[in-house]
Backbone as numpy.savetxt, mean C-alpha at the origin, in Angstrom:
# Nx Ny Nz CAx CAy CAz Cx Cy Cz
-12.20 -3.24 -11.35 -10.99 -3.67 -10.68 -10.68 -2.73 -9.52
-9.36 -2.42 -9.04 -9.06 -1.83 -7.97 -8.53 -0.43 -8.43
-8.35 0.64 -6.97 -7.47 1.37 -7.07 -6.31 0.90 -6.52
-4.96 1.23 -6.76 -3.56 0.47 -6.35 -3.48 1.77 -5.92
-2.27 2.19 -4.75 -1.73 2.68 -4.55 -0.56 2.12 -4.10
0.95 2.95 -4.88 1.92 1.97 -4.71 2.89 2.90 -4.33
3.53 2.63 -3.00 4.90 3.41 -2.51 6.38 2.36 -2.49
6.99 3.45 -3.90 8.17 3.04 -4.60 9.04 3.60 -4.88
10.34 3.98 -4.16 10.89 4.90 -4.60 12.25 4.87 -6.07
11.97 3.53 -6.36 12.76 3.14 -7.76 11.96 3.61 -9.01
12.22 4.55 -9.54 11.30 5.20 -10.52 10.78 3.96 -11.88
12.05 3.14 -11.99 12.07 2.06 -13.60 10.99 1.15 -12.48
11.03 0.31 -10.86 10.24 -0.72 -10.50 8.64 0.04 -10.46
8.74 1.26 -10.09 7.22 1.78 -9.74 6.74 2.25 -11.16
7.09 2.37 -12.55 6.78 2.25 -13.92 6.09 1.09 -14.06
7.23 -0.25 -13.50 6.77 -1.33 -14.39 5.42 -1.63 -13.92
5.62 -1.67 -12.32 4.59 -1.78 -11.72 3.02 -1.51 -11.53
3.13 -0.23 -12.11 2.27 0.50 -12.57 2.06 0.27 -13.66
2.32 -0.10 -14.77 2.00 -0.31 -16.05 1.63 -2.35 -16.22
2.38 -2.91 -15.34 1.62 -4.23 -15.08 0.11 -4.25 -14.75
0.39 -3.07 -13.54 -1.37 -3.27 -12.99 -2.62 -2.88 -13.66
-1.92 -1.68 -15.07 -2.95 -0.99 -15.45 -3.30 -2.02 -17.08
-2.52 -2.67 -17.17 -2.59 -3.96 -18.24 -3.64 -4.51 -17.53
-3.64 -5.37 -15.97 -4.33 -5.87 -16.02 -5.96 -5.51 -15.31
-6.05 -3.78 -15.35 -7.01 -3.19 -15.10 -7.41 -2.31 -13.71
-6.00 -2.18 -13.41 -6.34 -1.59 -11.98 -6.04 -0.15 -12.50
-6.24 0.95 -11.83 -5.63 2.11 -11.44 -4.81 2.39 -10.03
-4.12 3.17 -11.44 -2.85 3.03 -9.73 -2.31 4.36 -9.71
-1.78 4.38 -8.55 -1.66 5.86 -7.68 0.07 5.82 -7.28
1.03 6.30 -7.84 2.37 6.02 -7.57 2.76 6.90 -6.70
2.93 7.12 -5.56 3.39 8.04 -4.41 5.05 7.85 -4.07
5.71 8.73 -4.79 7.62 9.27 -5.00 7.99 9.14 -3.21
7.06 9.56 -2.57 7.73 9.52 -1.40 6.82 8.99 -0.04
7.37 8.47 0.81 6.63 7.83 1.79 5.39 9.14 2.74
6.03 10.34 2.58 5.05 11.84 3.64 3.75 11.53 2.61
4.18 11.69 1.23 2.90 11.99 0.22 2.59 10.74 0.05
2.39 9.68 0.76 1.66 8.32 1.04 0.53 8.57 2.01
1.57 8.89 3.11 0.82 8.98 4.63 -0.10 10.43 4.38
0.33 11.78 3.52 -0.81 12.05 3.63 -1.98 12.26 3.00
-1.82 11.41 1.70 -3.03 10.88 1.17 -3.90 10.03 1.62
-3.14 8.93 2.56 -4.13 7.98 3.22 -4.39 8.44 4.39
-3.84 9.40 5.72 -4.25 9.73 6.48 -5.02 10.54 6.77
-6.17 11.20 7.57 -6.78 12.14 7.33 -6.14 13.11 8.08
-6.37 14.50 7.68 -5.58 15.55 8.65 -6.07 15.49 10.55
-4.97 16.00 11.28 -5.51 16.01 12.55 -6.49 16.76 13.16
-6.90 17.78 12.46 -8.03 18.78 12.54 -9.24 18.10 11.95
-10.77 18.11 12.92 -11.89 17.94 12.55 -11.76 18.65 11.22
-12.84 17.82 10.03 -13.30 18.61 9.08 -14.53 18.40 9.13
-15.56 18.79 8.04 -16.73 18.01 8.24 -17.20 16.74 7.78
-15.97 16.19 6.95 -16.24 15.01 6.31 -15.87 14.21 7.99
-15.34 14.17 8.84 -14.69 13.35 9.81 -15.91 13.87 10.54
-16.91 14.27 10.68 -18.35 14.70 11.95 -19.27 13.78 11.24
-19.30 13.24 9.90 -20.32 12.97 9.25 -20.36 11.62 9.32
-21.66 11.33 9.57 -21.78 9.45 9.79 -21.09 8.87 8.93
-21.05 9.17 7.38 -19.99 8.75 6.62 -18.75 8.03 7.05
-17.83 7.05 7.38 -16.60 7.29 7.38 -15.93 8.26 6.31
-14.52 8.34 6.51 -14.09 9.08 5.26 -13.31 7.85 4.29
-12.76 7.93 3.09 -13.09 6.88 1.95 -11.48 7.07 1.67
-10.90 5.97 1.67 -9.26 5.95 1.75 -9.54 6.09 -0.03
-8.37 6.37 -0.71 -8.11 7.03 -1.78 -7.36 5.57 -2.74
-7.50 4.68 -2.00 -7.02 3.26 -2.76 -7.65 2.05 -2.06
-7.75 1.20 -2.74 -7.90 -0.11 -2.45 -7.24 -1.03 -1.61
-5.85 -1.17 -2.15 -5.19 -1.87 -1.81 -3.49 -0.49 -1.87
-2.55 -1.00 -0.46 -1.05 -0.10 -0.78 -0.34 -1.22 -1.07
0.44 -1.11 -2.16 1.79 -1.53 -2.19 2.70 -0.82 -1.48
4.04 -1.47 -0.91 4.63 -0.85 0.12 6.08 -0.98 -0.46
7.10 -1.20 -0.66 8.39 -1.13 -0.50 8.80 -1.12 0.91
9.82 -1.99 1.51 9.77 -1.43 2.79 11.25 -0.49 2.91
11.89 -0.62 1.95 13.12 0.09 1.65 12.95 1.58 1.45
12.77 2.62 2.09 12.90 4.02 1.53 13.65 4.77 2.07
14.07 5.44 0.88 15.16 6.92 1.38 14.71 7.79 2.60
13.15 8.50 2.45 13.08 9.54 3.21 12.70 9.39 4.83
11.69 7.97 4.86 11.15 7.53 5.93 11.37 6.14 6.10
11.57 4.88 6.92 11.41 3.57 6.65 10.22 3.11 6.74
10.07 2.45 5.61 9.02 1.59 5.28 8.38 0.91 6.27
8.94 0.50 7.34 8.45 -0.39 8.37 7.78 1.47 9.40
8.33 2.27 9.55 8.12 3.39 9.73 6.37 3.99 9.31
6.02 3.62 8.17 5.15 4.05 7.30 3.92 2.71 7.61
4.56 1.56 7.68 3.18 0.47 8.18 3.54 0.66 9.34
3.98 1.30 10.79 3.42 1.29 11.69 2.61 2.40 11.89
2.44 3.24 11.30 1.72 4.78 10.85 0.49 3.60 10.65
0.28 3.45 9.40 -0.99 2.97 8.99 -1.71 2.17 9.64
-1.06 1.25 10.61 -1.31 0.32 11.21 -2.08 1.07 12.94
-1.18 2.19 13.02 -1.73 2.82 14.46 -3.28 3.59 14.09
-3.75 3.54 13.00 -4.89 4.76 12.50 -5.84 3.67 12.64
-7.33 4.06 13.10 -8.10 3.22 12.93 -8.61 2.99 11.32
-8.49 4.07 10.55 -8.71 4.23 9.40 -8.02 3.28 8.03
-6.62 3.46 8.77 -6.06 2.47 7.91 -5.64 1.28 8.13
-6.33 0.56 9.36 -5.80 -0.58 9.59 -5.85 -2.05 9.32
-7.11 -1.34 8.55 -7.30 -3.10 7.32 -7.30 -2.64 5.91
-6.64 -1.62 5.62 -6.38 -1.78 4.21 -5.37 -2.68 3.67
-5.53 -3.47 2.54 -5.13 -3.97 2.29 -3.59 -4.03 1.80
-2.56 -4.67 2.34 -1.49 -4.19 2.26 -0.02 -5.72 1.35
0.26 -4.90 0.33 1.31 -6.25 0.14 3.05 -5.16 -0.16
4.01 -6.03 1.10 4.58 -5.52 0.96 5.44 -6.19 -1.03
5.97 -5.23 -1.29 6.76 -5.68 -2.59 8.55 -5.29 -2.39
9.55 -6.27 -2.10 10.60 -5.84 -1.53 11.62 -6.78 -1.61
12.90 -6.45 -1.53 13.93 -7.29 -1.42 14.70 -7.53 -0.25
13.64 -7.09 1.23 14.73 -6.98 2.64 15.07 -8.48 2.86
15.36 -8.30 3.74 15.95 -9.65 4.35 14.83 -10.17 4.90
15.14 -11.27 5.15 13.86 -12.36 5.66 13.60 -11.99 7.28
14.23 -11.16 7.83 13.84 -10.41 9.50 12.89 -9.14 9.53
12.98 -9.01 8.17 12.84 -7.43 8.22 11.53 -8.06 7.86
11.05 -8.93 6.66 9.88 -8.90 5.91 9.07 -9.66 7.25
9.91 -10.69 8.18 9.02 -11.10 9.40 8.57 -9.91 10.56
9.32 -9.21 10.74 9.55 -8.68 11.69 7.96 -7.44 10.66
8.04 -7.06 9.43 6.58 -6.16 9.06 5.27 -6.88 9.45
5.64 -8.23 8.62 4.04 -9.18 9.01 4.00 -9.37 10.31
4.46 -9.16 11.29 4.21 -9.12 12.92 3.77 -7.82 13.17
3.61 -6.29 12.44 2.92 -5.34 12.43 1.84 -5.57 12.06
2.02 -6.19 10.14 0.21 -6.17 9.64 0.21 -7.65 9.10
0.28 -8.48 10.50 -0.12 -9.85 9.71 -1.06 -9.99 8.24
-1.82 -9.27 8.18 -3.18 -9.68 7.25 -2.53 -9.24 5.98
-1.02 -9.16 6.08 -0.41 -8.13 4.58 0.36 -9.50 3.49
0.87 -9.18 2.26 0.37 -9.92 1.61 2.53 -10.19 1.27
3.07 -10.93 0.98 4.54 -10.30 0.54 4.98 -10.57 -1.18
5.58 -9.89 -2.10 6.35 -10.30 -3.01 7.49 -9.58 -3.05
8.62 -11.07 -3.08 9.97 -10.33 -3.68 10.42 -10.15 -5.03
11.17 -9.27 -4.95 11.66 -8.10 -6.03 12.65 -9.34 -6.11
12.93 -9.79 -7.46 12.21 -9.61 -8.57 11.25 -10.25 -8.31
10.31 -9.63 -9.25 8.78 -10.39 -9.66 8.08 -10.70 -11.00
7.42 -11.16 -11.18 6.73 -11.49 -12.58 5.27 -11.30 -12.69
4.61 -10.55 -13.46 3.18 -10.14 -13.96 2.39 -10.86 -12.98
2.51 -12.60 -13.32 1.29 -13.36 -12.38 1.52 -12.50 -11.22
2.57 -12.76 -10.18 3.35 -12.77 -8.94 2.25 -11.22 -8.56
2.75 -10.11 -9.39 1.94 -8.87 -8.91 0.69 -8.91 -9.07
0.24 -9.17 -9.93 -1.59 -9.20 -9.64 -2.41 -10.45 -9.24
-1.54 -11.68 -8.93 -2.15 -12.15 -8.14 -2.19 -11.67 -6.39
-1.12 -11.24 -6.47 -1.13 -10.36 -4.73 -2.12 -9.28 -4.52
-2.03 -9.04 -5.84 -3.24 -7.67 -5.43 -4.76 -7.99 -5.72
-5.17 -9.26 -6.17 -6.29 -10.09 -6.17 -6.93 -10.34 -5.46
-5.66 -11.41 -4.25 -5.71 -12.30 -3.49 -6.06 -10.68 -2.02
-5.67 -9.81 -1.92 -5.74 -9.40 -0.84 -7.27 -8.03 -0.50
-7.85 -8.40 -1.84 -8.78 -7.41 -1.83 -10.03 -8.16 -1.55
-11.25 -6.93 -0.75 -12.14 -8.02 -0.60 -12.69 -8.37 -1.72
-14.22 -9.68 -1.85 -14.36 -9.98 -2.66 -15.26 -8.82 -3.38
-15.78 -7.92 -2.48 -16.85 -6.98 -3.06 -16.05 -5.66 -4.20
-14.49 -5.99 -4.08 -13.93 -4.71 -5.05 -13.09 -5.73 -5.94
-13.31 -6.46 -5.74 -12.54 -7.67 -6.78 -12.87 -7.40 -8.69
């Protein structure tokens, strides 16, 4: 199955969430705050040698869950980060959220290719989003 990585700052939604996905076989990566998102998925701005090496370097999840609601940074803040990196710009992304219907248009006009569920949700609802948006080769 996948790695999840999920940015949530409701401790009881990013539990359930996490414990939905790992029912249905993913591993998941719960990141408390939007910095310790960006800098797990971003690479630092200093050459290392993993960034000289024909290798690309290997994002640390599969697929992000997003919230676009957060305390420290905004969420829409955090997918235009990911979205400006060449690194992260087709990872797979579903936002999970309760904004308003401008806000959730106004993200998919950042990362069209992103996936949406609103809060509330139900078991199918979350892992079919995170199914549906992975390729077929990590499925």
């Amino acid at each position: 199955m996948a790695q999840v990585g999920l940015l949530e700052d409701n401790v009881r939604i990013a539990r359930l969430c996490a414990t939905m996905l790992q029912y249905a076989g993913h591993q998941v990566t719960i990141y408390d705050h939007a910095l310790e998102c960006l800098q797990a998925l971003l690479p630092p701005t200093e050459i290392s040698s993993q960034a000289t090496s024909l290798q690309p370097p290997i994002l640390p999840v599969d697929v992000l869950i997003l919230d676009l609601h957060l305390p420290d940074v905004d969420g829409l803040d955090v997918l235009r980060r990911l979205q400006a990196h060449p690194l992260t710009q087709r990872l797979p992304l579903i936002f999970c959220t309760a904004a308003a219907l401008s806000e959730v248009e106004l993200a998919l006009s950042i990362a069209p290719h992103a996936s949406v569920i609103e809060k509330p949700f139900t078991f199918k609802d979350l892992t079919s989003a995170v199914i549906n948006v992975l390729p077929s080769a990590t499925k």
